[in-house]
C-alpha positions as CSV (number, residue, x, y, z in Angstrom):
1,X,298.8,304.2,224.7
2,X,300.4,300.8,223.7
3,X,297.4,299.2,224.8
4,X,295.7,301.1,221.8
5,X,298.8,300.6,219.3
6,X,298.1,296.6,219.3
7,X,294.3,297.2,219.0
8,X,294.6,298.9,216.0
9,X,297.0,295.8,214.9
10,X,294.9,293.3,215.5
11,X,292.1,295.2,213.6
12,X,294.2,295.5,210.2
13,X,295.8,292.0,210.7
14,X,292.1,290.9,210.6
15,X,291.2,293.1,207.3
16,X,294.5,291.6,205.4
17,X,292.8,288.3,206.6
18,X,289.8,288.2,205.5
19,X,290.9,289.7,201.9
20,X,292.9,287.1,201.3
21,X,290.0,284.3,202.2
22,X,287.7,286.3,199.9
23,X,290.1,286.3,196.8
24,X,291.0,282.4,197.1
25,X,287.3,281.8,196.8
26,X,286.8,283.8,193.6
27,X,289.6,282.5,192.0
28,X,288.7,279.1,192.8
29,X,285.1,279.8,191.7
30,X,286.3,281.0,188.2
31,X,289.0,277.9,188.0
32,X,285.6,275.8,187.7
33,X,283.8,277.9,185.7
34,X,286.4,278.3,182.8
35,X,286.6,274.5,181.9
36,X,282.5,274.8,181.7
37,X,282.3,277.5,179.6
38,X,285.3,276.4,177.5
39,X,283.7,273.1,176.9
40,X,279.9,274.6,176.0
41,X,282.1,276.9,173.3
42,X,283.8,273.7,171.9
43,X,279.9,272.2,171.8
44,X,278.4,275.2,170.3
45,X,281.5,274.7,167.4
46,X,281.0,271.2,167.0
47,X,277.1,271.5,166.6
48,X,276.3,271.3,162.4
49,X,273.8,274.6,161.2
50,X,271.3,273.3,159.2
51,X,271.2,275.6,156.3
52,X,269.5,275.6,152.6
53,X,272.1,275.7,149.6
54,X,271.9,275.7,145.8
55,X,274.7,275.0,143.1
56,X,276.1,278.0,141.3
57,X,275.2,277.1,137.5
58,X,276.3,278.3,134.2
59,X,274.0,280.1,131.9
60,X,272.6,283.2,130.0
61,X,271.7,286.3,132.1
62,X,270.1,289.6,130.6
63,X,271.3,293.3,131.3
64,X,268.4,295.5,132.0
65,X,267.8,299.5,131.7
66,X,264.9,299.8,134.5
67,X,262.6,303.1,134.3
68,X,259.5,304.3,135.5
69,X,257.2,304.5,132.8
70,X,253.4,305.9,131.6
71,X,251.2,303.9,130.0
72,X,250.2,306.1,126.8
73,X,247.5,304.8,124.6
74,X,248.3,305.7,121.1
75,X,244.7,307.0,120.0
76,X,242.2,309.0,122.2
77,X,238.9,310.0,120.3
78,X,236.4,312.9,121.5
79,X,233.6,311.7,120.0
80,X,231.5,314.2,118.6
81,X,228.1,314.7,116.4
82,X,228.6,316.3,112.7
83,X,225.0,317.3,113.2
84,X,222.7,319.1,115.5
85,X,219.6,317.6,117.1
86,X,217.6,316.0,119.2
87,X,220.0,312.9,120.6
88,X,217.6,309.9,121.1
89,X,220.1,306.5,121.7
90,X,222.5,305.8,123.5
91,X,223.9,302.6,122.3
92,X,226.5,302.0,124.6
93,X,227.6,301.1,127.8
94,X,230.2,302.7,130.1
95,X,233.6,301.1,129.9
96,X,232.5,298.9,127.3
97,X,235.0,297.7,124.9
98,X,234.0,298.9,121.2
99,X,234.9,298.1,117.6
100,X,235.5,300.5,114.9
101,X,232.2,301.2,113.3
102,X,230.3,300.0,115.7
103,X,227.0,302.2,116.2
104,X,227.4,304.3,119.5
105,X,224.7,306.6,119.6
106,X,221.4,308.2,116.7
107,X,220.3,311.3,116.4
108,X,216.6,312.4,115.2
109,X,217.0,311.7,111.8
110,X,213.8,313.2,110.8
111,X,215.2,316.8,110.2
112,X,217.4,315.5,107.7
113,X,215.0,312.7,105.7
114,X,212.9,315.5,104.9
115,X,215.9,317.6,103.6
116,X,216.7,314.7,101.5
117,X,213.2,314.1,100.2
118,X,213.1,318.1,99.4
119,X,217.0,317.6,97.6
120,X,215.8,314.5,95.4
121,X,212.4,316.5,94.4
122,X,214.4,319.6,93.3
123,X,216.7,316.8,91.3
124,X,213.7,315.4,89.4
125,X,212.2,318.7,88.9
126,X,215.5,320.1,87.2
127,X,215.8,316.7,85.3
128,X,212.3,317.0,83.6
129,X,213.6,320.6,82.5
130,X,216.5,319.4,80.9
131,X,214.9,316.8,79.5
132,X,212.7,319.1,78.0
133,X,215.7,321.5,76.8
134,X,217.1,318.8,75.1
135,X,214.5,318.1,73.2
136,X,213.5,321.9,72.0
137,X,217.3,321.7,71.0
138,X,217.0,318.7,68.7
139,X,213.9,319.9,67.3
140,X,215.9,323.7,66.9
141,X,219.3,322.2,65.1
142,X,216.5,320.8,62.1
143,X,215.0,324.3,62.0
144,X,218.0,326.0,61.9
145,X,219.3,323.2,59.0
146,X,216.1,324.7,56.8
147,X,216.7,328.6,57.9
148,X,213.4,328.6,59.4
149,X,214.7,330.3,62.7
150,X,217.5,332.4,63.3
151,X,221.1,331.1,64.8
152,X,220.7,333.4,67.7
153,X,217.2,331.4,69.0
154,X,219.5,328.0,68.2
155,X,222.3,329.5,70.1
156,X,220.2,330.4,73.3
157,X,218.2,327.6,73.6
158,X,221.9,326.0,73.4
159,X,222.6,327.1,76.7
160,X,220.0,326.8,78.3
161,X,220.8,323.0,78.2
162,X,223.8,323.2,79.7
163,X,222.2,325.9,82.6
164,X,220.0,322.9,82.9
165,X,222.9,320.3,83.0
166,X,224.7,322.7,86.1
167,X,221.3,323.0,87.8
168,X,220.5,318.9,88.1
169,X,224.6,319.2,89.0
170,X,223.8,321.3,91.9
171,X,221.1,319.1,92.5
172,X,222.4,316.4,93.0
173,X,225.1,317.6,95.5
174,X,222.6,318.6,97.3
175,X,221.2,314.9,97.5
176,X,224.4,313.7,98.4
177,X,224.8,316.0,101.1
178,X,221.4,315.0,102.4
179,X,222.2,311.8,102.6
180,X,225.5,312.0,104.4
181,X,223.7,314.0,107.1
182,X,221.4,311.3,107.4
183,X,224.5,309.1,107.6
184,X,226.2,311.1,110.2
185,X,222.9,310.5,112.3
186,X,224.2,307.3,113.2
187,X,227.0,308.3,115.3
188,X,229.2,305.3,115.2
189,X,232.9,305.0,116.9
190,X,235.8,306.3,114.8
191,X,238.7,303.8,116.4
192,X,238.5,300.2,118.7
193,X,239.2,300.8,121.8
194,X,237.1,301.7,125.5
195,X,234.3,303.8,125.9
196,X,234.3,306.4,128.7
197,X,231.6,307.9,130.8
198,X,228.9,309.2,129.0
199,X,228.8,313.3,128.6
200,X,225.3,313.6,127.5
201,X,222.2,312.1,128.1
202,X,219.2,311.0,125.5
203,X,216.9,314.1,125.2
204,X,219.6,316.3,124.8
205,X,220.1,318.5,121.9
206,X,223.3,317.9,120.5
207,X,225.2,320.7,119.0
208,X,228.4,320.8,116.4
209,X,230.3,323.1,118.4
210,X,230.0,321.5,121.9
211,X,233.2,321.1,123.3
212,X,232.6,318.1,125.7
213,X,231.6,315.3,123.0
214,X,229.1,312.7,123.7
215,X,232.0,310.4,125.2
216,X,235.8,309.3,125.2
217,X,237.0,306.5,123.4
218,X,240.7,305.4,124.6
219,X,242.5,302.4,121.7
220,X,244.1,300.0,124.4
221,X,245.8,297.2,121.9
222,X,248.0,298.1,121.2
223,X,249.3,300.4,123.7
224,X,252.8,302.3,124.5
225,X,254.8,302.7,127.6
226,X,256.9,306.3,127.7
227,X,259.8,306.1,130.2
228,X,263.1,307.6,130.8
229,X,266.7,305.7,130.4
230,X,270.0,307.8,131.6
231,X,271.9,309.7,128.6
232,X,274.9,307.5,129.2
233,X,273.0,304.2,128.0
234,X,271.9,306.3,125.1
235,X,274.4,305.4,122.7
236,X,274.0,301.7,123.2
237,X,270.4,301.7,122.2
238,X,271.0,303.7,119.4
239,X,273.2,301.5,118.4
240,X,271.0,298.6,118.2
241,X,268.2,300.1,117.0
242,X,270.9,301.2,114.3
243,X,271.3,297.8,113.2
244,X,267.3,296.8,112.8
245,X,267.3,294.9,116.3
246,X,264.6,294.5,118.0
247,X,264.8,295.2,121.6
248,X,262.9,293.5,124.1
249,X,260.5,295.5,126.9
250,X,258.8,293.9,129.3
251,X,256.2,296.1,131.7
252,X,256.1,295.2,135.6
253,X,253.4,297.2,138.0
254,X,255.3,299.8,140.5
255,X,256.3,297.0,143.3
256,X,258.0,295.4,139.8
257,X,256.8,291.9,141.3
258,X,253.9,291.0,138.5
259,X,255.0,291.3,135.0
260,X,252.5,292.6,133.3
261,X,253.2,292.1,129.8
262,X,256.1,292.3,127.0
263,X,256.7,294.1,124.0
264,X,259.4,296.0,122.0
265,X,261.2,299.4,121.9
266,X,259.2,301.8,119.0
267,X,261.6,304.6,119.2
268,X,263.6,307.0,121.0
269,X,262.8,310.6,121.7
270,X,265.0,313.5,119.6
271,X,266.2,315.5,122.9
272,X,267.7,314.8,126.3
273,X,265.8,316.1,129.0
274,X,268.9,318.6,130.6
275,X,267.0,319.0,133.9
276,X,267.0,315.3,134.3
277,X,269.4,314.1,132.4
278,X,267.2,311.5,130.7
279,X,265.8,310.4,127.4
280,X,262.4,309.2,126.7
281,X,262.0,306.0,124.9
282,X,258.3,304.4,123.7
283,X,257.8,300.5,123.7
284,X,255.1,299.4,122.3
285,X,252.5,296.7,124.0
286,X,249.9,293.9,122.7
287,X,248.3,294.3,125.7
288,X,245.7,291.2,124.7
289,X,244.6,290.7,128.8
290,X,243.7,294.8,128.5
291,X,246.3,294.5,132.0
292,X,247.9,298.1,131.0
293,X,245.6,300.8,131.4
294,X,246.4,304.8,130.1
295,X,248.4,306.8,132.8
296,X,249.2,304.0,134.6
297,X,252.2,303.9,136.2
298,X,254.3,300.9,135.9
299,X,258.2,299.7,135.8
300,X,259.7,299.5,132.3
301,X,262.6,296.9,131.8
302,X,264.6,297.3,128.4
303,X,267.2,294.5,127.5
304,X,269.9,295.6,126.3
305,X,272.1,292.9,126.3
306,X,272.5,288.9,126.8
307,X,275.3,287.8,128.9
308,X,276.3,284.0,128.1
309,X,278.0,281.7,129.9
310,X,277.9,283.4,133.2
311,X,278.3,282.0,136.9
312,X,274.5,282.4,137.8
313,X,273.1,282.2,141.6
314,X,270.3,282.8,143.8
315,X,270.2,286.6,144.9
316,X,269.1,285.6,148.3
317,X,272.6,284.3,148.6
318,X,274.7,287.3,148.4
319,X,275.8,288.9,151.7
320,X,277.3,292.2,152.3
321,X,279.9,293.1,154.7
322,X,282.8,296.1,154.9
323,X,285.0,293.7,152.4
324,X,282.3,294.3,150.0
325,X,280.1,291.4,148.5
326,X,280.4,287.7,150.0
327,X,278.9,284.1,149.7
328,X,279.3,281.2,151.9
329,X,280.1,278.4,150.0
330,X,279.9,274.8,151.6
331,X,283.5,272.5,151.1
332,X,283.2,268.9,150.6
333,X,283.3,268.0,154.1
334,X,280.7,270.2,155.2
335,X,282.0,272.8,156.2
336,X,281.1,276.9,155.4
337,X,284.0,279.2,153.9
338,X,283.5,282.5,153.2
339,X,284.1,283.8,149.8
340,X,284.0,287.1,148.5
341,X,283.0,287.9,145.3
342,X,282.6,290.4,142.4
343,X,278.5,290.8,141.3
344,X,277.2,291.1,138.0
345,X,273.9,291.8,136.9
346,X,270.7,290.5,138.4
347,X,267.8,289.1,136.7
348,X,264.3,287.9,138.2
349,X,266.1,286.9,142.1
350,X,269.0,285.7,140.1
351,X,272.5,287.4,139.7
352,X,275.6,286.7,137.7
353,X,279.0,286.1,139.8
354,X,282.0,287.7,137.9
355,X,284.6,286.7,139.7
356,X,285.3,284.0,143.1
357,X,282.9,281.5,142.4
358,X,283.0,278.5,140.2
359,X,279.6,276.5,138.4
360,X,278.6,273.4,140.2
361,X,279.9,275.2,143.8
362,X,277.1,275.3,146.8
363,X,276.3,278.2,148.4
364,X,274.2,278.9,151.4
365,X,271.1,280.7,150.3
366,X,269.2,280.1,153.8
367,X,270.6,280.3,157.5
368,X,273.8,282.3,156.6
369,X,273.1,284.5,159.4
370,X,274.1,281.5,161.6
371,X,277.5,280.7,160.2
372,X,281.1,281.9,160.6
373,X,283.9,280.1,158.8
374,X,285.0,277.1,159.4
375,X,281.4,276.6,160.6
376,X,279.9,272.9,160.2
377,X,276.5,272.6,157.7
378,X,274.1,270.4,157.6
379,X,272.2,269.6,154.3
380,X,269.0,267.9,155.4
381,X,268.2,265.3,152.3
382,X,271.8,265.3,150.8
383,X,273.6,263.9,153.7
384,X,274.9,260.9,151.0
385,X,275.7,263.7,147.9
386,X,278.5,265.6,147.5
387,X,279.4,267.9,145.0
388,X,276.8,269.1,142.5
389,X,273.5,269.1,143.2
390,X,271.5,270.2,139.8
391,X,271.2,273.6,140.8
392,X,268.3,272.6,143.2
393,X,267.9,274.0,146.9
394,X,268.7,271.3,149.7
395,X,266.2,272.8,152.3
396,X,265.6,271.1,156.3
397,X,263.1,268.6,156.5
């Protein structure tokens, strides 16, 4: 029994043993470990961030009202024929871009010559009997002077002039309207603008009452732009247009990265849409490069206002964090301090600092995801500069 008592002695003596052997190794392990990692972390500090920076500058920034907007052209033509017939030419080509008056298409005109030929030989038939009326009349008025034929055969022959005078009247309408539906023969395009696809072929007869037309002609310079602004900016335009100004709009495709062209506001609509709680304005567009096309879709930009004087920076330099907006901003020794900020309004990858930041201060604008305060920069190309830099990014070689 006390033989087994010192076994079991021996047996934990051993276990304390080794746990002690096993923790002096580990903490002497980690004793040379710490000063490594402590001195990697003091490296890591040390090491400059090469980063890209730009002064803040001082200048004019716009305040836009953004909408998406439909291209509207402001005259679409059906073309149609004022006469029936055979149609025989086509004059144009699909898509083409037409002037006004320009011929488009002909109709047989033979139908309507020989009306005209039949109108003018009625005319000169009608003449010759007035013509002769006249003359019976004359020769009457002497007669009746010498009472060798009654006043009643003066009278009637009297008016049978002036039948004869409302008969070559009637006449000549007639002729007139011959000749305008030999005019309207030559079907020729009512506004400038760009011919659709044709509806009807040569060979055809063309009737008055068709529906369809003979084609589309859309005007495309100039051209509008409807789209919406909020109610609560409503005022302001008003205002402006109130005074005679004219406000600048400038037409950007739906990814707003290519402008494609600039005009000015034409009016505001007379209602507020209550469902959306928008109002439609119309700009108006030269459109000489033909780059807006009707029902396009495309990213209206009115401007509204011109901010002077403001704190202007690259937009790729704002960062955003649970504080709210920040920029780094480099010191004079190199060194990155973060700076929060109040933003204004942005502008073409530009935006307007309200309050925190000073003109002629750098801030990081590339490789801000590498730095923490305090955190050493390096501005490859500007190692001898300080301060301002022109407002020109310092990028790594």
């Amino acid at each position: 029994m006390l033989h087994a008592l010192y076994r079991r002695w021996w047996i934990v003596l051993l276990l304390v043993c080794f746990i002690f052997i096993g923790a002096y190794f580990l903490l002497t392990r980690g004793g040379k470990a710490q000063p490594n990692t402590d001195k990697r972390s003091t490296s890591t500090a040390a090491r400059s961030v090469p980063v890209v920076a730009a002064a803040a500058k001082k200048g004019d920034i716009g305040v836009y009202l953004n909408g998406l907007g439909t291209v509207t052209s402001l005259n679409t033509v059906t073309v149609q024929s004022r006469v029936a017939g055979e149609l025989m030419k086509v004059l144009f080509r699909e898509g083409q871009i037409v002037k006004s008056g320009e011929l488009l298409a002909e109709i047989d005109p033979r139908p309507y010559e020989a009306q005209l030929t039949q109108a003018e030989g009625q005319l000169m038939h009608d003449q010759a009997l007035l013509n002769d009326a006249k003359i019976d009349l004359e020769r009457y008025r002497i007669l009746a002077k010498q009472d060798s034929i009654p006043k009643q055969q003066l009278d009637t022959q009297e008016y049978l002039v002036l039948q004869y005078e409302g008969a070559l009247k009637t006449d000549q309408g007639n002729v007139d309207n011959a000749k305008l539906q030999l005019i309207y023969s030559r079907i020729t395009s009512p506004i400038s603008g760009r011919v659709g696809l044709r509806q009807v072929d040569p060979g055809n007869i063309i009737q008055t009452t068709a529906a369809t037309g003979i084609v589309i002609i859309t005007q495309l310079q100039p051209i509008t732009v409807i789209f919406p602004i909020p109610e609560d900016n409503l005022s302001q335009v008003l205002g402006k247009l109130r005074i005679g100004a004219r406000m600048q709009v400038e037409a950007f495709d739906r990814e707003q990265k290519q402008k494609l062209d600039g005009g000015y506001l034409l009016t505001v609509d007379n209602q507020i849409d209550t469902t959306t709680g928008t109002v439609k304005l119309k700009a108006v567009f030269p459109n000489k490069d033909n780059r807006l096309f009707p029902n396009q879709f495309v990213n209206a930009r009115l401007l509204v206002e011109v901010k002077t004087g403001a704190v202007i920076i690259p937009e790729s330099a704002i960062q955003r964090g649970p504080q709210g907006a920040y920029v780094f901003v480099v010191r004079a020794d190199r060194t990155a301090e973060v700076r929060p900020v109040t933003v204004g309004v942005s502008e073409e990858g530009e935006v307007s600092i309200t309050s925190g930041l000073s003109p002629a201060e750098l801030v990081v604008i590339d490789g801000a995801e590498r730095l923490r305060e305090g955190s050493k920069v390096e501005l490859p190309g500007q190692n001898s500069r300080k301060g301002n830099n022109g407002g020109n990014p310092q990028r790594p070689n």
